[in-house]
N, C-alpha and C positions, 0 to 999 in steps of 0.2 A: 062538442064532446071529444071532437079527436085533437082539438087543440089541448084540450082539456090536459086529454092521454098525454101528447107530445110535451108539454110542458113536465107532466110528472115522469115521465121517460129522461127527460132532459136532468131534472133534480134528481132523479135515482143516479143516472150516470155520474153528476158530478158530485156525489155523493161517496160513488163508487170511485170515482179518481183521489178525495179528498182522505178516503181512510184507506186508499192505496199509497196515498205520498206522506201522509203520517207514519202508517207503517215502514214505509221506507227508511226514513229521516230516523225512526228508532233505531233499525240495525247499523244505522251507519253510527247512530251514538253509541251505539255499544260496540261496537268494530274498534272506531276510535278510543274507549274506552280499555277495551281490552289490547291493545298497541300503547294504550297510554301504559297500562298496571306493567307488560314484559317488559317496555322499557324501564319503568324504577324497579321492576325486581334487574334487571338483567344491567342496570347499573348500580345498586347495592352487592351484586355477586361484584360485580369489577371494582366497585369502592375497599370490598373485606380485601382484595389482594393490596390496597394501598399498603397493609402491613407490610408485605416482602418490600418495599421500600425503607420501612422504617425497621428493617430486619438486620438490610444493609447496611443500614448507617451505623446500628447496635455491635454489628459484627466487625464491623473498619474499626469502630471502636476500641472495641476491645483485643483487633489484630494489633495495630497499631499502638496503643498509648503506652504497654509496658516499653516501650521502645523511648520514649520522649521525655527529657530530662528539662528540668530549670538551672538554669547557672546563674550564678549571682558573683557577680565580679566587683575586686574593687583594684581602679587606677589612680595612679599618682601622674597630676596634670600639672605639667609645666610649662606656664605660659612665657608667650615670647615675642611678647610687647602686648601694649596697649591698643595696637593694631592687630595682634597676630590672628586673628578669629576674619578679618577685615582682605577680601581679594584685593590685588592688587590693581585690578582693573577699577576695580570701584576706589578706591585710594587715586588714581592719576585724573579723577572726573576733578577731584579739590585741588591734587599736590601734584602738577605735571610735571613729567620725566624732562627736565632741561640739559640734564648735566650728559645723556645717552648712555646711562648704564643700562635700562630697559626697566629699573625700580621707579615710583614716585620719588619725590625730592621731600620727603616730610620735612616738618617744620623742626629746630631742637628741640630735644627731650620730647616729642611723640616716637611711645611705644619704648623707649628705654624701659630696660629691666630692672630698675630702683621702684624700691615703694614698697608697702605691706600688701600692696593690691596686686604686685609680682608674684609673690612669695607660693612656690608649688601646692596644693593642695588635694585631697583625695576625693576622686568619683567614685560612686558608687551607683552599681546598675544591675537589673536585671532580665533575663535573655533566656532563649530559649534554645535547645540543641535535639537531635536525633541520633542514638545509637545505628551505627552504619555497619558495623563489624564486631564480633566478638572473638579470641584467639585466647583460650582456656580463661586466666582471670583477666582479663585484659580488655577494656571496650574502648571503642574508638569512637566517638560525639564528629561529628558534623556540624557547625554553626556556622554565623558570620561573625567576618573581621570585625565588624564594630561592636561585637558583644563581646569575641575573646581576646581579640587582637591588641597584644600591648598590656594583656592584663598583668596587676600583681600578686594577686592572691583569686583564687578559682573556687569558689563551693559549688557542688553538683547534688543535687537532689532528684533521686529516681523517684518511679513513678511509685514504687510499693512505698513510697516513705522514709528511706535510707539518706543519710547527706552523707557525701563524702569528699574530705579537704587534701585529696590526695591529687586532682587534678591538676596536668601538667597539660600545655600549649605544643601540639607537636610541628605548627604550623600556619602560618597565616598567609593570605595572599588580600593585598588593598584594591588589587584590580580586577574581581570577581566578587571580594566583599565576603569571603567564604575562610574559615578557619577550621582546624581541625585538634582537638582535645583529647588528651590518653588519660582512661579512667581501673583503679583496679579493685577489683568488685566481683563475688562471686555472683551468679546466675544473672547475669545480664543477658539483655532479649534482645536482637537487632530488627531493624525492619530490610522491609526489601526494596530493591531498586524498581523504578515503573519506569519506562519509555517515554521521556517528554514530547518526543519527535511525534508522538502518536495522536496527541491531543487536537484536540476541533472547536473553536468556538461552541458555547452551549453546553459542553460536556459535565458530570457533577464532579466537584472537588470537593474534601472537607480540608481545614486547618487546625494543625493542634499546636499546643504551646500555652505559658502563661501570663496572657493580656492580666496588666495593673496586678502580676503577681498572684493570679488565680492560676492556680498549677493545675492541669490535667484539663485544661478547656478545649473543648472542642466547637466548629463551626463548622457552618457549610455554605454551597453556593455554586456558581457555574464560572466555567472560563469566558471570560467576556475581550477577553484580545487574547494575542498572539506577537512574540517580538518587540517587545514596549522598548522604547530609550528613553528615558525621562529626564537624565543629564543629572542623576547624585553621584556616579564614580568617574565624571568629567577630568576631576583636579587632579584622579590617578591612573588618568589613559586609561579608564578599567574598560571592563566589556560586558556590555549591557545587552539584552534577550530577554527580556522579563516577560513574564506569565501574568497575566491582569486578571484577578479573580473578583468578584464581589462577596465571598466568603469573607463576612468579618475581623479583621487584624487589625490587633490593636498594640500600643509600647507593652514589650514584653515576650509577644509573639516572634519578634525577633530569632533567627535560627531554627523557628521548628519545622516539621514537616506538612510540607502542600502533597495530599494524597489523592489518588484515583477511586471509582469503586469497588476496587480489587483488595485497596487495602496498600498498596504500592508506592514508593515516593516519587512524585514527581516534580516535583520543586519546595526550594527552599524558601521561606517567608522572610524577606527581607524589606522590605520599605510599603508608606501608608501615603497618599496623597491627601491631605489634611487643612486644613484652615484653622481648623481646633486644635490641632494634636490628637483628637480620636479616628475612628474609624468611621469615614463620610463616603463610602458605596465602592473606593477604587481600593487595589491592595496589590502587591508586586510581588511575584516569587520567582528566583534563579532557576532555569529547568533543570533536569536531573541530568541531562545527557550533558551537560556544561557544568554541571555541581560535579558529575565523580569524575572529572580528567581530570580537577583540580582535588579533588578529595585523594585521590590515586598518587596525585604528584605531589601533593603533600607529606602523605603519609611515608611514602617510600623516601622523600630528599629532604623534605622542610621546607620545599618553597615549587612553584610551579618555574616547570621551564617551558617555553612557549618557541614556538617559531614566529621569524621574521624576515620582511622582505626588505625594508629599507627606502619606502617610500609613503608619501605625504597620499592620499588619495580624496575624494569625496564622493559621494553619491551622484548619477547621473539626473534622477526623479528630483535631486533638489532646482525648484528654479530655475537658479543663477549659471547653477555647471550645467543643464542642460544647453545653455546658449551657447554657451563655452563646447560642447561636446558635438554640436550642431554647428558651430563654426571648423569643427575639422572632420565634416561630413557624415557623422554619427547621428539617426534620427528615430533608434530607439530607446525605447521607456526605461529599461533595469539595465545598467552594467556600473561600473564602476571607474571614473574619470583619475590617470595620473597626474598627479598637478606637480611633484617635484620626485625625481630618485638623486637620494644623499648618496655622497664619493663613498666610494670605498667600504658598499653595502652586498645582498646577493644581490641586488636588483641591477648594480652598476653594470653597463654594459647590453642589459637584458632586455629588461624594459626604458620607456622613453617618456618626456614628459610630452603628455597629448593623447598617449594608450588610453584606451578605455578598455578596461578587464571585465569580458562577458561570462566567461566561465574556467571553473580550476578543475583538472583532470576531470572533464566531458562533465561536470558537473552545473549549470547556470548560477552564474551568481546574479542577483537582484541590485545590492547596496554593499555599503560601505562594512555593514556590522556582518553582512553574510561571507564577505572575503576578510575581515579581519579576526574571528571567530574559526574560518575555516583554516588560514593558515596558521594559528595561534596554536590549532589543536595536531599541528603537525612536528614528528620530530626535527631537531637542526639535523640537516645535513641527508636530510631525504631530499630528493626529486621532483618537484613538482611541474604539470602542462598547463601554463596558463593560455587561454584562447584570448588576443587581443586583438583590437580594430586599430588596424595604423594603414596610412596609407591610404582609406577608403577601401580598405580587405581588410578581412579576418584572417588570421593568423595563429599559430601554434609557438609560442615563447616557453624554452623550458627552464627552470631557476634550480639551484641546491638550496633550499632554504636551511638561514641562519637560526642564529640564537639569539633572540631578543634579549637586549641589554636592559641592566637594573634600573638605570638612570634616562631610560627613553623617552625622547619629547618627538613627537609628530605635527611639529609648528602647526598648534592650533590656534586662532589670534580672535580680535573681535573685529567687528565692522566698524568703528569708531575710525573717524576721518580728521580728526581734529588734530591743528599742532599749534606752534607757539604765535607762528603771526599768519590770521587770515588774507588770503588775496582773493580777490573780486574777478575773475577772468571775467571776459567778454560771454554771451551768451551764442551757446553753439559752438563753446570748447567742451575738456573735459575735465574743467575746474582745476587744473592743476598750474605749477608755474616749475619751472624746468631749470634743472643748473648743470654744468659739467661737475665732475668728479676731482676734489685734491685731494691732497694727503689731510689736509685737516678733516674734512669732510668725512673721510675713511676713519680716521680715528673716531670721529665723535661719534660714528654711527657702525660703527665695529664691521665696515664694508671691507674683506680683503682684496687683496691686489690685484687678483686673476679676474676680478666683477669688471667691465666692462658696459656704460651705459649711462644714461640720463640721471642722475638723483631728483628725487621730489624736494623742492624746497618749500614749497607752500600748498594749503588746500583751500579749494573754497568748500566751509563745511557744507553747504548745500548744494553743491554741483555732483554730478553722476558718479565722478572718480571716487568722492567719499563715499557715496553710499556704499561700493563694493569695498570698502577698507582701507582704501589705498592713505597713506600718511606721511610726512616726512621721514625721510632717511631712508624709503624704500630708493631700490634702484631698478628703471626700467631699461632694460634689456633689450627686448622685442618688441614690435609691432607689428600685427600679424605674423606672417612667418619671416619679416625682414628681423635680424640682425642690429643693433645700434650703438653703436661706439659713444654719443657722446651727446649733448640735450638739443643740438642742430638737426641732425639726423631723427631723433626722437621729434622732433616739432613737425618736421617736414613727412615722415611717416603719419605722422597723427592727419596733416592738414589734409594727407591723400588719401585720408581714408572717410567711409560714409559714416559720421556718428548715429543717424537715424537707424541704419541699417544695424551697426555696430561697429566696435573695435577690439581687438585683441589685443591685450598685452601680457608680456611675461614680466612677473617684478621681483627682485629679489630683495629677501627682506632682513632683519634681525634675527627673527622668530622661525619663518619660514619662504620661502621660493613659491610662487606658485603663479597661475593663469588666472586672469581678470575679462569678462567681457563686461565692456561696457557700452550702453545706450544712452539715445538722451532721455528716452521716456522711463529709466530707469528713477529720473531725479524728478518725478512729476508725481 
């Protein structure tokens, strides 16, 4: 009997446990249920603000577009040869330079201007611009060089629907890529300037302008770089910074405005990285703080005036000049490496070839485009403190910076090692084969008289010295910091120096003067 009990005692308890842990298990599903419902209500309340996003974008809209015009140009293209589209660099891969004027040697009649297939003919295109200023009936357009630049005849079509064939060119500049357009037109709207300098990876941008001639399009997107070089204003020493957005740009977009979501311009839409020709996720915009120095010096002269120092430079971060910039006891990451200062420049006297420029009045420079852009944007004949590393010390160098000339080449060259007859050096040279200096040699290789040193007669295209560029008709100079009069002295410097470790040379060339290091495992 009391088993009896004890057993039903026993099932009453767990009985009593059984619809204690049910009960349980139910408040906890309704607990969780009720956590479930606040969260979709409490994120349907934050879903309805998605509008104030899409309030912004309506509002940039319509700040912006009365602002943003179509241009439709048309050019008269005169071509100039049958090569003229064709670099010269890619023309010497077929027709090498024998004769040392520094052209290919084409063959006759390639590229003469005979033929109906010469004969000038007219472009026609269309582009995109942003009213930047208004002064009573008077609007000033903002675009680029290669939608206004050169043009013959200007249509401008605002955004209310107006065309107007009254457009004049007040200005272009090919090495910015930026032109500027004088329109007259009663109640025209301008936009306003935004801060490039401000911008962050991630941030939202929209684009406007008219892709394939749809007028008043707009896109959007985020900035996905900062700083871009992508090498389209190469051929015109221009000056590249570009804005990498993935906001859609497509042909046509050309010159409009890259804006914040303030509503603000902060770059201009200028080039698509493409395989197609359309728009494949990259897109390029001039920043604002580099659009109005030039928009400014346009408008006020008709052409930008730039400052300049008078010397060849390169990036330290690249490479090759790191070894270089590490062979004259330099072993940080950003500054900027001297490779040549031209006679009778500011720089002459100032700076030295081997300087490495870390920073311009207390300011750091990184690269090559942060000190070319900084001094570009200063007046001629101001004052500048560059901070330079000579010596194994830093240093305070002060310059008057010049006036950058119209006609300016900053001996840029390629790496191509090749010339007329290959030699096979021995392995564990530096590929090269060495002559003294004559007068013939000077002439054919446009070497003057004060050059003093080895000339290159031959390369092995596969040995180290080519890979770093080195070619016929350069003439080396130095070897490491020794001095060399003549291709004895240049062999005998070379044989005492460690190629594994490296060598140094200074070369002087056609094109340009500059510092070489080279290694053996550079050729490997």
């Amino acid at each position: 009997m009391n088993r009896w009990k004890k057993s039903v005692s026993v099932l009453v308890l767990a009985g009593v446990g059984a619809t204690g842990f049910m009960f349980g298990n139910g408040l906890l599903r309704d607990a969780q249920f009720a956590q479930a419902e606040a969260q979709v209500q409490t994120s349907r309340e934050q879903l309805s603000k998605a509008e104030d996003l899409s309030s912004v974008f309506r509002n940039v809209g319509k700040a912006v577009e009365p602002s943003v015009v179509q241009i439709d140009v048309k050019k008269t293209i005169k071509p100039t040869g049958m090569h003229g589209n064709i670099p010269d660099d890619m023309l010497k891969r077929f027709f090498p330079d024998r004769d040392g004027d520094g052209k290919p040697d084409l063959p006759e009649g390639f590229g003469d201007n005979g033929g109906d297939d010469e004969m000038p003919f007219d472009q026609i295109g269309t582009g995109s611009g942003v009213i930047m200023e208004v002064s009573g009936s008077t609007g000033y357009i903002l675009t680029n060089n290669h939608v206004a630049g050169n043009a013959d005849e200007m249509t401008v079509e605002l955004n209310d629907g107006r065309t107007l064939k009254n457009a004049k060119l007040v200005g272009a500049d090919p090495k910015s890529d930026l032109a500027v357009v004088k329109i007259e037109a009663d109640h025209l709207i301008a936009a306003k300037w935004g801060d490039s300098s401000s911008l962050q990876k991630g941030d939202w941008v929209m684009a406007f302008g008219s892709p394939f001639g749809y007028v008043g399009s707009m896109t959007h997107g985020i900035v996905s770089a900062l700083n871009r070089d992508v090498g389209i204003l190469r051929s015109s020493m221009g000056y590249e910074n570009f804005i990498q957005v993935d906001a859609p740009i497509n042909p046509g977009n050309s010159g409009g405005p890259l804006v914040d979501v303030h509503g603000n311009v902060i770059g201009i839409n200028t080039a698509i990285a493409s395989r197609s020709g359309g728009f494949q996720g990259i897109g390029f915009a001039i920043p604002s703080n580099q659009a109005k120095f030039v928009y400014d010096s346009l408008k006020a002269h008709g052409k930008v005036t730039r400052g300049w120092l008078g010397v060849a430079i390169a990036s330290v971060n690249d490479p090759r000049v790191t070894k270089l910039a590490e062979s004259f006891g330099y072993d940080k990451a950003d500054g900027v490496f001297v490779q040549q200062v031209m006679d009778d420049t500011p720089a002459t006297g100032k700076l030295q070839e081997g300087d490495v420029v870390t920073a311009m009045n207390g300011k750091p420079v990184k690269d090559v485009h942060e000190l070319r852009n900084a001094i570009a944007s200063v007046a001629p004949n101001t004052e500048v403190t560059l901070t330079v590393f000579r010596d194994k010390k830093s240093q305070d160098v002060k310059i008057k910076v010049g006036e950058q000339p119209e006609d300016m080449k900053l001996g840029s060259r390629g790496t191509s090692g090749q010339g007329e007859d290959q030699a096979a050096p021995s392995k564990g040279t530096l590929g090269l084969a060495l002559g003294d200096l004559s007068d013939d040699l000077r002439n054919r290789y446009g070497i003057e008289s004060s050059v003093k040193g080895a000339i290159v007669r031959e390369v092995d295209p596969k040995g180290p010295a080519a890979r770093e560029g080195i070619r016929p008709g350069d003439v080396i100079t130095k070897v490491g910091s020794q001095s060399v009069n003549n291709a004895k002295d240049a062999k005998e410097a070379i044989k005492a120096g460690d190629i594994t470790k490296g060598i140094r040379l200074y070369v002087v060339g056609r094109d340009a003067s500059r510092f070489v290091f080279i290694q053996q495992d550079a050729a490997k």
